[in-house]
KOLMAR-787214 format. One record per residue: x, y, z of N, C-alpha, C in turn; residue in three letters; residue number from 1; chain. Coordinates in steps of 0.05 Angstrom, whole numbers, always signed. Example, Ala and Ser with C-alpha at 12.3 -4.5 7.8 and 13.67 -1.06 7.14 Angstrom:
// KOLMAR-787214
<<+264, -114, +156>, <+246, -90, +156>, <+264, -66, +156>, "ALA", 1, "A">;
<<+257, -45, +142>, <+273, -21, +143>, <+258, +1, +157>, "SER", 2, "A">;
//
This chain:
// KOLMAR-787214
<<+1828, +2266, -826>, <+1816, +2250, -805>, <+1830, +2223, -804>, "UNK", 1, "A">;
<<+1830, +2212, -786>, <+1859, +2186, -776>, <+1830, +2161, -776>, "UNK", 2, "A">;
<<+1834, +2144, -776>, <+1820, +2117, -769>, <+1807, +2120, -742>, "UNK", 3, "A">;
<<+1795, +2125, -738>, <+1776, +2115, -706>, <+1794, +2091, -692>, "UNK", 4, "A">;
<<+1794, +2088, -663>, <+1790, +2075, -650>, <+1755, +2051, -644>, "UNK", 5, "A">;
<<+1764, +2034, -649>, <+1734, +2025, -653>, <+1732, +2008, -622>, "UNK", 6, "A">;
<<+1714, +2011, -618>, <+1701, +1996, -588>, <+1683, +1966, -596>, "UNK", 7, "A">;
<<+1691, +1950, -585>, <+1683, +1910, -589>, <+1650, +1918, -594>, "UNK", 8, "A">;
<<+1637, +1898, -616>, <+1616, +1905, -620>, <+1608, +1862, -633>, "UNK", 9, "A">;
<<+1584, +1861, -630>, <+1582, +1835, -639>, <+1571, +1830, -665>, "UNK", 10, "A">;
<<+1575, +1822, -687>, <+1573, +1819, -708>, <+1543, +1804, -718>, "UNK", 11, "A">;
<<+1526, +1814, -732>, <+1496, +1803, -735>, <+1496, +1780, -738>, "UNK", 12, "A">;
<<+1480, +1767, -726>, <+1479, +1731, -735>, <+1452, +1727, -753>, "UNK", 13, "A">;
<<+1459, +1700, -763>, <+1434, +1694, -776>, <+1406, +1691, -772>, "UNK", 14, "A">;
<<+1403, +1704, -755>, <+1370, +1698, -750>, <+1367, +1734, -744>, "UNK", 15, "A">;
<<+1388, +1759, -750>, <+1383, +1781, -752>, <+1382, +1793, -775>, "UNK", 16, "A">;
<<+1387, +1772, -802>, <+1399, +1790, -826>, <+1368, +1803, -831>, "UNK", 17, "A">;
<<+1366, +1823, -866>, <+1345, +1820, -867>, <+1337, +1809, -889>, "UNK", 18, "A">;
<<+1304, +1805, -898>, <+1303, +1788, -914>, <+1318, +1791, -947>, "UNK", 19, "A">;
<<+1319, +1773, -965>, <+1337, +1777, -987>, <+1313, +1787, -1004>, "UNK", 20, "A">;
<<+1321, +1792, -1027>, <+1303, +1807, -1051>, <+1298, +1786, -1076>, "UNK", 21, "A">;
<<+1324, +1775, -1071>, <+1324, +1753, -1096>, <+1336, +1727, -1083>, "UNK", 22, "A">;
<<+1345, +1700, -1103>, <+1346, +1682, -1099>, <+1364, +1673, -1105>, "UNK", 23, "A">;
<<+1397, +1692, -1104>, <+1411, +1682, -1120>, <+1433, +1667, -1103>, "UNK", 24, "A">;
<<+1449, +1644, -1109>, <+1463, +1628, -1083>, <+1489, +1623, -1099>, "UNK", 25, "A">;
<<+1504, +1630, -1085>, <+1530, +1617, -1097>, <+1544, +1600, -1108>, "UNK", 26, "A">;
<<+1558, +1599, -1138>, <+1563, +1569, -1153>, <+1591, +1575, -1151>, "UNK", 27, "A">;
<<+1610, +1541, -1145>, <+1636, +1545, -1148>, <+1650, +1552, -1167>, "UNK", 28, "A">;
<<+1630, +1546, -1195>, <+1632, +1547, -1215>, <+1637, +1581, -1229>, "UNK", 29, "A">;
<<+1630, +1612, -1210>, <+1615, +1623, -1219>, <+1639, +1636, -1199>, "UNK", 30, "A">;
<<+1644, +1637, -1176>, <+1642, +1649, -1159>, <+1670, +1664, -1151>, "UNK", 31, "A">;
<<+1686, +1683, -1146>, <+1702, +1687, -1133>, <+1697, +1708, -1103>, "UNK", 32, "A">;
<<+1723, +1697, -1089>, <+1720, +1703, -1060>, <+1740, +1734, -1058>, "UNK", 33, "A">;
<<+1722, +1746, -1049>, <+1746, +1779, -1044>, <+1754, +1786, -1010>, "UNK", 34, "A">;
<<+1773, +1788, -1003>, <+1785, +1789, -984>, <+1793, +1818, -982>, "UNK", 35, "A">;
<<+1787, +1840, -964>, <+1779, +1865, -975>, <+1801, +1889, -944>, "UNK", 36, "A">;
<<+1820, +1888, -954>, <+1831, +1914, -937>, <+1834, +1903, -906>, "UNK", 37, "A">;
<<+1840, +1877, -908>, <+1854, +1860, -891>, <+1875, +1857, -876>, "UNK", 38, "A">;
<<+1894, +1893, -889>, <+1922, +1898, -881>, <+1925, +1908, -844>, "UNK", 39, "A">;
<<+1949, +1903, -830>, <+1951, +1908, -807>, <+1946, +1938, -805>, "UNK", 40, "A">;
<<+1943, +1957, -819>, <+1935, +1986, -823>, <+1906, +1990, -804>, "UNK", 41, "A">;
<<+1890, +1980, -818>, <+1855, +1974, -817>, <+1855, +1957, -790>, "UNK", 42, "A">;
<<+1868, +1929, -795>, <+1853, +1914, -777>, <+1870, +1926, -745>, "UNK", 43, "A">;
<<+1880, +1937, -734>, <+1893, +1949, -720>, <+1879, +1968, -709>, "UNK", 44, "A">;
<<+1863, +1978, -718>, <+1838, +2002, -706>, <+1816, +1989, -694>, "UNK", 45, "A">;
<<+1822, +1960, -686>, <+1796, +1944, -674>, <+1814, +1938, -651>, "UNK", 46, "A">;
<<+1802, +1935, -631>, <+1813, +1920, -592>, <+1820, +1898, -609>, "UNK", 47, "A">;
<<+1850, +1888, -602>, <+1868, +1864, -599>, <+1842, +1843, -588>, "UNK", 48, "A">;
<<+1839, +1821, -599>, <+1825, +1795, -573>, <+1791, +1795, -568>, "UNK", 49, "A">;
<<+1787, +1816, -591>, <+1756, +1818, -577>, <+1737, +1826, -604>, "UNK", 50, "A">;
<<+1714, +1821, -604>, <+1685, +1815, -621>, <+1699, +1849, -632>, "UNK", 51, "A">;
<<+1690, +1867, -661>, <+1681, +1835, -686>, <+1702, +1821, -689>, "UNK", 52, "A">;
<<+1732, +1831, -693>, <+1746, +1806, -703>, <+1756, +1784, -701>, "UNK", 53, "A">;
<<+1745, +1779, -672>, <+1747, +1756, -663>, <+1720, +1730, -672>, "UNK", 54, "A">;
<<+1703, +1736, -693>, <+1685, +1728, -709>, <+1689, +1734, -735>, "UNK", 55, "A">;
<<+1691, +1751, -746>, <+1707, +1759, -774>, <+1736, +1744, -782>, "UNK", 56, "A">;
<<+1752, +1745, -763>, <+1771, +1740, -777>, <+1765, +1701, -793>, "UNK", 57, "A">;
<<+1765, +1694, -767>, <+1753, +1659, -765>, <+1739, +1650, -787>, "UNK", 58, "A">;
<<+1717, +1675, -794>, <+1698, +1665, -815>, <+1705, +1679, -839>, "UNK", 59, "A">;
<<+1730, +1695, -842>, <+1740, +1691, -869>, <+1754, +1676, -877>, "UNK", 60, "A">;
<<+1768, +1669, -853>, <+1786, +1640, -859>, <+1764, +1609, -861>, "UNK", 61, "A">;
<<+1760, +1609, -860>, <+1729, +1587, -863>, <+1724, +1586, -895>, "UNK", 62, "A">;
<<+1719, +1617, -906>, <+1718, +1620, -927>, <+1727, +1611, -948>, "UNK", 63, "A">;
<<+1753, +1619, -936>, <+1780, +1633, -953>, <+1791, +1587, -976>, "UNK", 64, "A">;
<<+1784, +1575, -941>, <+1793, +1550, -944>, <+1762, +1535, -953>, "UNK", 65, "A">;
<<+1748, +1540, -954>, <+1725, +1534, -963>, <+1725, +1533, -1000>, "UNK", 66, "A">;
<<+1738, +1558, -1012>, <+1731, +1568, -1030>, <+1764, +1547, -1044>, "UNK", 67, "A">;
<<+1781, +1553, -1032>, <+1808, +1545, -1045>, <+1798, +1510, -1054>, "UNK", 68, "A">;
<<+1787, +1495, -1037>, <+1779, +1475, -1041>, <+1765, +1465, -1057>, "UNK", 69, "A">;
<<+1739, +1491, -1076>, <+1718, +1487, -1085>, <+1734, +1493, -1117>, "UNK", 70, "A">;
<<+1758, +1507, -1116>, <+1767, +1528, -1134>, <+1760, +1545, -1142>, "UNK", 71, "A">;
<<+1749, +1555, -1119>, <+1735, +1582, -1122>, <+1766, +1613, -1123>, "UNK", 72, "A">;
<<+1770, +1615, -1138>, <+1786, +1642, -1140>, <+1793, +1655, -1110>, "UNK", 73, "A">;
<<+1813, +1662, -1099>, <+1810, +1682, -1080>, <+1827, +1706, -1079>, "UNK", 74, "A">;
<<+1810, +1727, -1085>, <+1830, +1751, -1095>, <+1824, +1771, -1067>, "UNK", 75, "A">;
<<+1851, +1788, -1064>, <+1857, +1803, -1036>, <+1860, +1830, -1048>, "UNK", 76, "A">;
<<+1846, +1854, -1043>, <+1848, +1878, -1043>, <+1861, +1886, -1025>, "UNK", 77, "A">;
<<+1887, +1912, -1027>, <+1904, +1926, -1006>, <+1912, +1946, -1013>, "UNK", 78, "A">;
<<+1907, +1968, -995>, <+1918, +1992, -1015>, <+1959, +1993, -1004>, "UNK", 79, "A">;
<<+1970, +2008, -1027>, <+1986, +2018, -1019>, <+2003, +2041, -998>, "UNK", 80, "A">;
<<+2015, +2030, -989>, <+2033, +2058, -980>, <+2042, +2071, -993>, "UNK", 81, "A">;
<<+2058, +2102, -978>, <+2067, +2120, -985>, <+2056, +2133, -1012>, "UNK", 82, "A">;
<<+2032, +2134, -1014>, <+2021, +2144, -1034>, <+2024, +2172, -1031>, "UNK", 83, "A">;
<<+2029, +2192, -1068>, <+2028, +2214, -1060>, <+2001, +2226, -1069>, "UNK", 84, "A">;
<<+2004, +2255, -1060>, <+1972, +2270, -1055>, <+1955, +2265, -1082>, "UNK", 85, "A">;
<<+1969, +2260, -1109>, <+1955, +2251, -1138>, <+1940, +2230, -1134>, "UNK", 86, "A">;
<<+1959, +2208, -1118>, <+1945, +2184, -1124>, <+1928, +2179, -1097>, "UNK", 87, "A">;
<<+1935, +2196, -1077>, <+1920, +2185, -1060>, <+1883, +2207, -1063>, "UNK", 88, "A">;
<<+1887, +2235, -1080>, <+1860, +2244, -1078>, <+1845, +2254, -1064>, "UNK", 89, "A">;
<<+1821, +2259, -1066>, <+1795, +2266, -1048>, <+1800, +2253, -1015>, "UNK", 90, "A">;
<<+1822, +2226, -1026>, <+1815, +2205, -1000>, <+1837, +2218, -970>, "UNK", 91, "A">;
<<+1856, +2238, -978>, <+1875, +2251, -973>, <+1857, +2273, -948>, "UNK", 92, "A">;
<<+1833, +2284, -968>, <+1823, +2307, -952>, <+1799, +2286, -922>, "UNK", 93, "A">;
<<+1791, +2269, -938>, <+1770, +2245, -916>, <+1798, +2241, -895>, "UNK", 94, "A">;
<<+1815, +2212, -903>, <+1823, +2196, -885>, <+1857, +2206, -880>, "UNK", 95, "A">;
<<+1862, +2228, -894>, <+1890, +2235, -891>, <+1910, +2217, -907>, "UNK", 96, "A">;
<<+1931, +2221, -906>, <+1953, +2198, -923>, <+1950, +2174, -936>, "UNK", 97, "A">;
<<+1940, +2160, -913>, <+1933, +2129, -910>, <+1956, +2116, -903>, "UNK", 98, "A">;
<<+1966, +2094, -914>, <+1987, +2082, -899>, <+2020, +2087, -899>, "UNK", 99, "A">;
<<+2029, +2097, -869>, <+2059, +2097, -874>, <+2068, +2085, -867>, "UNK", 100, "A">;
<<+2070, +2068, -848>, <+2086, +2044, -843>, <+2084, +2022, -861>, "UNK", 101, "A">;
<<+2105, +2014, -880>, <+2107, +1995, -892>, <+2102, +1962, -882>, "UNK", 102, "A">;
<<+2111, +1965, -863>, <+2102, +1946, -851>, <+2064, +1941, -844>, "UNK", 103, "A">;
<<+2056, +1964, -848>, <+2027, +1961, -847>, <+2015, +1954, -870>, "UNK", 104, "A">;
<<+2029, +1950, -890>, <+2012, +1938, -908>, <+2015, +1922, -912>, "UNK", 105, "A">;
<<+2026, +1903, -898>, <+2019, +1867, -904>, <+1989, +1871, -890>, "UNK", 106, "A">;
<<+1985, +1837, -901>, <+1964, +1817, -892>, <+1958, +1814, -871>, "UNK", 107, "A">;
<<+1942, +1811, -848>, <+1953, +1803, -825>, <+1954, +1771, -830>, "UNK", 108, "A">;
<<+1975, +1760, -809>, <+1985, +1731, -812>, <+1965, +1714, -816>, "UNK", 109, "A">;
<<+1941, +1707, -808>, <+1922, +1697, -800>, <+1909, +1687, -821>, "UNK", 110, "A">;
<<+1910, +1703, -842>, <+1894, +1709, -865>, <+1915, +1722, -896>, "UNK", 111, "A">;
<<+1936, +1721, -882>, <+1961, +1725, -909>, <+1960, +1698, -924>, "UNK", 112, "A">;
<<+1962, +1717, -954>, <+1956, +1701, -979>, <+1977, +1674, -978>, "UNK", 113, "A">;
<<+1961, +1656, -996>, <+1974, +1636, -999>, <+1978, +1633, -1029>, "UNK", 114, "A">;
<<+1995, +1614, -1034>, <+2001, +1612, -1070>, <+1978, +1607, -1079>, "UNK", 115, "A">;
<<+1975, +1616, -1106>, <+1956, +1618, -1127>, <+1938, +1641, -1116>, "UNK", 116, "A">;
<<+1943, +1649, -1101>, <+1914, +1678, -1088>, <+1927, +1703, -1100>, "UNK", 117, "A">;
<<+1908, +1721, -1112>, <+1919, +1739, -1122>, <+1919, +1766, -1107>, "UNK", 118, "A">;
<<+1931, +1788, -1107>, <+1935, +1803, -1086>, <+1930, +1832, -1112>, "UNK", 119, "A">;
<<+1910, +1844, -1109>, <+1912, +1872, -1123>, <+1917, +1898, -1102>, "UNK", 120, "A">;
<<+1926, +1919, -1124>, <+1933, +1945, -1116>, <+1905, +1961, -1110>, "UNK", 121, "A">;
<<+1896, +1970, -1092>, <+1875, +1984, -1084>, <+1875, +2014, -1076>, "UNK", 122, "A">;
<<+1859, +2031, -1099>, <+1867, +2055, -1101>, <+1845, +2074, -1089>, "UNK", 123, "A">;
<<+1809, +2062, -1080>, <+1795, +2077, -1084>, <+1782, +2058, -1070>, "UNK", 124, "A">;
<<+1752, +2066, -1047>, <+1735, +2047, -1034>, <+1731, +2027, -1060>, "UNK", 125, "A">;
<<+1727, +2021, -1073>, <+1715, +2003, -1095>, <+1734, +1977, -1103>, "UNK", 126, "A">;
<<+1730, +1964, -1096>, <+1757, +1939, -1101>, <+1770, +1940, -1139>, "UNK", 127, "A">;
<<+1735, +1950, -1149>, <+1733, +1950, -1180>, <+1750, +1974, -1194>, "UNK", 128, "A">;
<<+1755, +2002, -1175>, <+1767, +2017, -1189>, <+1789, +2022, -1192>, "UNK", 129, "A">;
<<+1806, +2024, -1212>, <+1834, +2029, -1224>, <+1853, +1998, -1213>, "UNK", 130, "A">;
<<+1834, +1977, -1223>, <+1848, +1949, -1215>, <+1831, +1939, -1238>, "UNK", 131, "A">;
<<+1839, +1914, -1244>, <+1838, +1890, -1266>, <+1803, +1863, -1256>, "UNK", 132, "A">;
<<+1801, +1878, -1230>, <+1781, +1856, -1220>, <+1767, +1847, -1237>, "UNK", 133, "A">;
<<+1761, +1866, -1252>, <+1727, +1852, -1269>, <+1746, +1847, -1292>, "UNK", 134, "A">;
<<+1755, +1856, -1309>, <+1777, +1837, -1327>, <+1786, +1803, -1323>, "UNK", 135, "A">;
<<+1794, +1808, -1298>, <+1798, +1784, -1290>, <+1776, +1757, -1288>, "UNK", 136, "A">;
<<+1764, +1775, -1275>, <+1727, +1753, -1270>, <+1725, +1752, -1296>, "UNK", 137, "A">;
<<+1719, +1765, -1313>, <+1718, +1757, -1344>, <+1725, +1734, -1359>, "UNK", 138, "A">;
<<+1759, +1737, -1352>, <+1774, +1718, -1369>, <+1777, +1700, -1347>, "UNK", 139, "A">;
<<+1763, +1697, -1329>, <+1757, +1667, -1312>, <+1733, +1661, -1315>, "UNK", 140, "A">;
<<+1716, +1672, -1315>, <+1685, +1666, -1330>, <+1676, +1664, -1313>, "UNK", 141, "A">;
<<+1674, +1680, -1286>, <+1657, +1682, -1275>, <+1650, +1715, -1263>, "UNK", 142, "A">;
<<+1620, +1707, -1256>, <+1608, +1741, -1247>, <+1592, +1734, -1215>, "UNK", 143, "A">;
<<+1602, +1722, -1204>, <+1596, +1729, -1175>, <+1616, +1731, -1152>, "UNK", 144, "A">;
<<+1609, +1762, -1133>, <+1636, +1756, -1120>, <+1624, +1759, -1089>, "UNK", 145, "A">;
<<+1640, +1744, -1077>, <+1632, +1746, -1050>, <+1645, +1758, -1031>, "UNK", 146, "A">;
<<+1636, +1774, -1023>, <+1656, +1800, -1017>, <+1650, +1800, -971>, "UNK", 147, "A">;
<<+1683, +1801, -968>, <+1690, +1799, -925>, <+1713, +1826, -928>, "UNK", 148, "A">;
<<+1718, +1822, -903>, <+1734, +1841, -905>, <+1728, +1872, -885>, "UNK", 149, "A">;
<<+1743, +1893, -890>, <+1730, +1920, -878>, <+1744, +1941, -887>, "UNK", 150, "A">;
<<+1729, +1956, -894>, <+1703, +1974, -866>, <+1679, +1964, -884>, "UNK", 151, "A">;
<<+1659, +1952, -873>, <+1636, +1946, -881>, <+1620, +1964, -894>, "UNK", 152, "A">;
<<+1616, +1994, -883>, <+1599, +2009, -901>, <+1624, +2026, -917>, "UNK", 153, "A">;
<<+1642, +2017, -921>, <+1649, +2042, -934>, <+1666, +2015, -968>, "UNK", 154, "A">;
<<+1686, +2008, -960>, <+1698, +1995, -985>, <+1680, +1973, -990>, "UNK", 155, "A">;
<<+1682, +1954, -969>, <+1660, +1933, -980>, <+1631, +1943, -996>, "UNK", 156, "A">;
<<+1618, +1954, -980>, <+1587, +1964, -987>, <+1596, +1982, -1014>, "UNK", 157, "A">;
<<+1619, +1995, -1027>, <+1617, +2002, -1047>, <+1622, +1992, -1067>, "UNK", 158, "A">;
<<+1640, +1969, -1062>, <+1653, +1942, -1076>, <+1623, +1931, -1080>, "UNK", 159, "A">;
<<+1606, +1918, -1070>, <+1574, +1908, -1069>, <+1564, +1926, -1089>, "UNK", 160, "A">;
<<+1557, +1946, -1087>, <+1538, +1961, -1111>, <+1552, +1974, -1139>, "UNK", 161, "A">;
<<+1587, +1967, -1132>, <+1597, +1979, -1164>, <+1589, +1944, -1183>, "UNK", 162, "A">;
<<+1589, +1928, -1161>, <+1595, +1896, -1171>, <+1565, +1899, -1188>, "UNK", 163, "A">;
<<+1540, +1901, -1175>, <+1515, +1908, -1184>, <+1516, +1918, -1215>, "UNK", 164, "A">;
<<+1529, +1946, -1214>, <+1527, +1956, -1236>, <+1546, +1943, -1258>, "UNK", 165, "A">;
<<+1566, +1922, -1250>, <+1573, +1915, -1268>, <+1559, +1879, -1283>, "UNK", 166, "A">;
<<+1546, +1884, -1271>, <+1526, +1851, -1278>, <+1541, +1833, -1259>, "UNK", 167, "A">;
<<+1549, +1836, -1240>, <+1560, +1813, -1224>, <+1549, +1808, -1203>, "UNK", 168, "A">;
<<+1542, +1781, -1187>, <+1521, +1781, -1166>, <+1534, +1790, -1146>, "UNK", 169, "A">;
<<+1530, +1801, -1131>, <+1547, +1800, -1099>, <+1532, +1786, -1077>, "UNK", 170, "A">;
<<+1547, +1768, -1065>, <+1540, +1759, -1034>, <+1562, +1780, -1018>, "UNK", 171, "A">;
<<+1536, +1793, -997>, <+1561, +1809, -976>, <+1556, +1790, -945>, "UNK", 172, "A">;
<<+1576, +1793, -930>, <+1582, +1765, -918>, <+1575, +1776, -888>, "UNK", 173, "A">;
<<+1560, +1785, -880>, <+1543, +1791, -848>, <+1567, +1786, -839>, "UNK", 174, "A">;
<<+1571, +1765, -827>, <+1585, +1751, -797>, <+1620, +1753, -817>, "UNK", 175, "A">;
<<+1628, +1765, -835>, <+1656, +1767, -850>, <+1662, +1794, -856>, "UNK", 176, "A">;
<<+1648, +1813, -848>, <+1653, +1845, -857>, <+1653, +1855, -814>, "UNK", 177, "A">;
<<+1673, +1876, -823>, <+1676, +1890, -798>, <+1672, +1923, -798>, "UNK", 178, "A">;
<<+1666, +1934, -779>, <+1656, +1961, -784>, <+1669, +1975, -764>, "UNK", 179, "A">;
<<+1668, +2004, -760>, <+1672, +2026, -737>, <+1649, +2022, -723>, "UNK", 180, "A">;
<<+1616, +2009, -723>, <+1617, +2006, -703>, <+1585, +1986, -710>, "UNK", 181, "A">;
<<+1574, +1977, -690>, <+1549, +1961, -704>, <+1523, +1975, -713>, "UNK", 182, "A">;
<<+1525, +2000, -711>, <+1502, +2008, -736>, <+1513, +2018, -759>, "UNK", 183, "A">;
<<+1542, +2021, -754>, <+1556, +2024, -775>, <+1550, +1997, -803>, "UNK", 184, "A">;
<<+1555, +1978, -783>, <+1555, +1952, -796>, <+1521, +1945, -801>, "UNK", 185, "A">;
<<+1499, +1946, -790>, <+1474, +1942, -793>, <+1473, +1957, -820>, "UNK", 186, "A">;
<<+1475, +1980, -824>, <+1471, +1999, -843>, <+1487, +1982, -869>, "UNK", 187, "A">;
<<+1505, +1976, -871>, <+1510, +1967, -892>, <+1506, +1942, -907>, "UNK", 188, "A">;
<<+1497, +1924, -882>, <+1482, +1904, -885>, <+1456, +1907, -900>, "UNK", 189, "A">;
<<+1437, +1931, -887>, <+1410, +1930, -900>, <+1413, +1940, -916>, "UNK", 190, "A">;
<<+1432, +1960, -931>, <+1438, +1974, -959>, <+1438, +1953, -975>, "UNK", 191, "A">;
<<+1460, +1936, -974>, <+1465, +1911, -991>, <+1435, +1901, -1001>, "UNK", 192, "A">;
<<+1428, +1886, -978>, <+1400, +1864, -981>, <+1375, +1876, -996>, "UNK", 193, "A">;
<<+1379, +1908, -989>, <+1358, +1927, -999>, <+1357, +1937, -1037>, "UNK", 194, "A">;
<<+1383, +1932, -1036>, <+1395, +1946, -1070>, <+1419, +1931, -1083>, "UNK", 195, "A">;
<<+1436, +1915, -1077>, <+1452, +1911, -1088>, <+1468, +1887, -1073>, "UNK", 196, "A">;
<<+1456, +1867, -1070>, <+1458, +1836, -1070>, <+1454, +1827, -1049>, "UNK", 197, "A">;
<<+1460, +1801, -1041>, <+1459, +1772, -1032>, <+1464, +1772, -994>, "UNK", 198, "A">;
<<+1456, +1780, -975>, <+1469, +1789, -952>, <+1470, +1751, -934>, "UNK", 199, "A">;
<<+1490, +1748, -929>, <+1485, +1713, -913>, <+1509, +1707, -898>, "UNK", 200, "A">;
<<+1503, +1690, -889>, <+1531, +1687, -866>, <+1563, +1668, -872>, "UNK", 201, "A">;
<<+1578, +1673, -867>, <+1605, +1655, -871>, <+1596, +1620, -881>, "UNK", 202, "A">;
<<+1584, +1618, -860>, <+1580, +1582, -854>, <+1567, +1569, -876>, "UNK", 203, "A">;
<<+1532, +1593, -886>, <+1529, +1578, -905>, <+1537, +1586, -936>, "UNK", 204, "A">;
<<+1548, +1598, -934>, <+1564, +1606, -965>, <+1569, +1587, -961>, "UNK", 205, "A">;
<<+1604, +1578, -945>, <+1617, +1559, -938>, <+1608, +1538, -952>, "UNK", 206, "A">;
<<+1582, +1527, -943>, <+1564, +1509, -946>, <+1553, +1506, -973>, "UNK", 207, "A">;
<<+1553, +1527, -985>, <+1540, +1530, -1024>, <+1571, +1522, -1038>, "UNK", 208, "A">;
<<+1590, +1531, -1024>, <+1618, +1519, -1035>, <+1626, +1485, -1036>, "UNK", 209, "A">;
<<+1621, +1479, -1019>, <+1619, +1452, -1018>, <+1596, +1439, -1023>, "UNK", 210, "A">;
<<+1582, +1450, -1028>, <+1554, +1425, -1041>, <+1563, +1414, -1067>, "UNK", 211, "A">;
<<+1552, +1394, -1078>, <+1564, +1382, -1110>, <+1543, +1407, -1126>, "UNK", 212, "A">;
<<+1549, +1396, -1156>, <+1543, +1428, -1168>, <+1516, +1416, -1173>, "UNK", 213, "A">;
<<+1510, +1388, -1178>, <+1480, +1389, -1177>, <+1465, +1406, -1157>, "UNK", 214, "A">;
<<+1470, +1406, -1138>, <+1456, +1419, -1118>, <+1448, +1450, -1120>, "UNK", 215, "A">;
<<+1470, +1459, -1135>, <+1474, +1491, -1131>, <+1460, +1503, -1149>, "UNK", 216, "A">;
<<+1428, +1525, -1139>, <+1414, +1533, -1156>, <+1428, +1558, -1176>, "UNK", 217, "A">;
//
């Protein structure tokens, strides 16, 4: 099965999320930012110029410079190309190959890494599996990650509940995740908020990033 063509869809705003379960808010101190399958591969299956990523992209970059400022970590998941049928798996018989144009696995420009951002190898929906992520969060000492990026219900939303099981909070970012289509995206929104963390919008993360740390519960 090849990537969908996805049709412009508008991204939930804050006064649609649903309610949270707990109380947990983001510390700069605590926190890293995940940037999730960002490559021209993915983002290429959305209309050029038009809603979500014309709200997604903006508000990961919001993030992205939000977080770099706070020193908040910002690490970028991407899978590889030319993977063969071993490494690519089960994911072989779902999505087919995955990426052959080498050129499709950069960044897109907009949102291509900058020095000190770290860029992992991504093998499996899970940002966490057969990569160093939670190693890493470790030996940085922190366990919350705030997870943009796409496909909303599928890598992100599984990235959100492996984070769960590993003691780490997740904020998943409404108005920063993009989907195949908006109940695609609703659905993984209420999964999150319902079982496995923090659902809120770009602006006020943004906003828990820059508060002084007194502030930050």
């Amino acid at each position: 099965m090849a990537l969908p063509s996805i049709a412009p869809y508008r991204v939930p705003q804050a006064e649609e999320l649903p309610a949270g379960k707990v109380s947990w808010r983001p510390d700069p101190e605590r926190a890293v930012l995940l940037i999730h399958d960002m490559e021209r591969h993915f983002v290429n299956a959305f209309a050029p110029g038009t809603d979500p990523l014309n709200q997604v992209v903006p508000n990961i970059a919001l993030l992205r410079e939000s977080a770099r400022a706070a020193g908040v970590p910002v690490v970028y998941c991407a899978q590889p190309g030319g993977q063969t049928p071993e490494q690519r798996g089960l994911q072989l018989e779902w999505w087919g190959p995955g990426v052959a144009d080498p050129a499709m696995e950069e960044i897109i420009d907009e949102l291509a890494p900058g020095p000190g951002d770290v860029r992992l190898t991504k093998w499996r929906y899970s940002a966490f599996q057969r990569t160093d992520l939670r190693e890493r969060m470790r030996k940085w000492g922190r366990d919350q990650l705030v997870i943009t990026g796409i496909y909303a219900h599928i890598g992100c939303l599984m990235t959100a509940a492996e984070a769960f099981q590993q003691e780490v909070q997740a904020f998943f970012v409404a108005d920063a995740v993009a989907d195949f289509s908006r109940a695609d995206h609703d659905m993984a929104v209420s999964y999150a908020a319902r079982n496995c963390g923090v659902v809120d919008t770009a602006r006020n993360l943004a906003g828990e990033f820059a508060a002084p740390e007194s502030e930050v519960a």
